[in-house]
N, C-alpha and C positions, 0 to 999 in steps of 0.2 A: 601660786595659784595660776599664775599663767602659760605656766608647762602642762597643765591637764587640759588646758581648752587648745593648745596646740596639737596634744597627741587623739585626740580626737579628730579634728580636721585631716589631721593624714589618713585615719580612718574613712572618715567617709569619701575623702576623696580616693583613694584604694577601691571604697564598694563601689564608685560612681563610674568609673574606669572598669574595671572587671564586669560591671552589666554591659555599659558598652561595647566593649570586647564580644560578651556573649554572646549579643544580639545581631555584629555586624558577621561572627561565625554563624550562627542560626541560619542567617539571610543568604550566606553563602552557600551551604549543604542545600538548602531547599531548591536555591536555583540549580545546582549542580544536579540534583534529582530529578526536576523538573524538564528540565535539558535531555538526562538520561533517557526520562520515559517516553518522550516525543521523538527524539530519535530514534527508538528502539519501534516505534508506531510508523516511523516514515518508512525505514526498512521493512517491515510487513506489509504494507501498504504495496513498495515494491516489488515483493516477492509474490506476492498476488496480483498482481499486472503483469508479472512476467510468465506466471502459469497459465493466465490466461491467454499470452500472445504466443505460448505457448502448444494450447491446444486449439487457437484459432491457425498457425502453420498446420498442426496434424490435421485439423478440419479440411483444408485445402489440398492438402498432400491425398487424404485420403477421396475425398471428392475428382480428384483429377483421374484417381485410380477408379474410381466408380461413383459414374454421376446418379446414381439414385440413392448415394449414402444420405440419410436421413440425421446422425447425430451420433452419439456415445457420452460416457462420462471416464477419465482418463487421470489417472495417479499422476501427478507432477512432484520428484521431491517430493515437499511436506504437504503440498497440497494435493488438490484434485482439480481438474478441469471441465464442466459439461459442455458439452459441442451441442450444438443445435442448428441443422440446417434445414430453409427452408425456399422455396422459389425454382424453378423450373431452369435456370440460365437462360434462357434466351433475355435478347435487348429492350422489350418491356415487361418483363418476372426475371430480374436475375435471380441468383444465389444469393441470400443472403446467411453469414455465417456467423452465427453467435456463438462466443464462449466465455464461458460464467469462471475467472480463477478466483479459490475459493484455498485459505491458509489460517486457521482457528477465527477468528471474529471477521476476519479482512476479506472484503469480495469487491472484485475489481472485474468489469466487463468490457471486452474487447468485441470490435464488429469489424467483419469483411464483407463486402460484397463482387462479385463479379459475374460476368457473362460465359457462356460457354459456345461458342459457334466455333464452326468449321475445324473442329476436332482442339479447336486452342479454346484455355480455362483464362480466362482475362484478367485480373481486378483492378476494377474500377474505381474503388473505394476503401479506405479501413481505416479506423482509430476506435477511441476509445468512447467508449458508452458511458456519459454522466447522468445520474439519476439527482 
């Protein structure tokens, strides 16, 4: 009689062990996933800051070429860029130069501003726009 209540206990000690097991793999994929998907958000996040810093140089490039350029919107890569400028240059209305980069959900704003006197385009300013 005391060989069936032993082979029992190995039993259940077996099931107690294999849920263990299960559970400590379970906890590992999820983080591993979890890990995946945030990473894969920081790099979008990126690449929409880059389009943006992106279309804020073309803002300025093209501003230097023609100071009454008003704005555009500009294919980056996967994304798009919208320029928007707006301000006179002079040393109390500068330029200010907004660009919106824009990469499926991810939108990331970059600001330049600078002055424009005696034929030189200045900036005075530029980072990034938090909302």
């Amino acid at each position: 009689m005391k060989m069936k209540y032993e082979q029992g206990q190995a039993l259940i000690t077996l099931l107690f062990f294999t849920v263990i097991g299960i559970t400590v793999t379970s906890a590992a994929v999820v983080m591993i996933l979890v890990n995946s998907l945030s990473g894969t958000k920081q790099q979008q996040g990126d690449i929409a800051y880059n389009i943006a810093q992106s279309g804020a140089e073309n803002g300025l490039l093209r501003l230097l070429r023609d100071p009454s350029y008003t704005g555009e919107t500009v294919t980056v890569g996967s994304g798009t860029a919208t320029i928007s400028v707006s301000g006179t240059g002079s040393t109390g209305n500068p330029y200010v130069i907004l660009s919106k980069g824009v990469t499926g959900v991810f939108l990331r704003e970059v600001q330049i501003m600078a002055t424009y006197q005696n034929s030189l385009l200045t900036v005075t300013s530029r980072g990034e726009v938090y909302q």
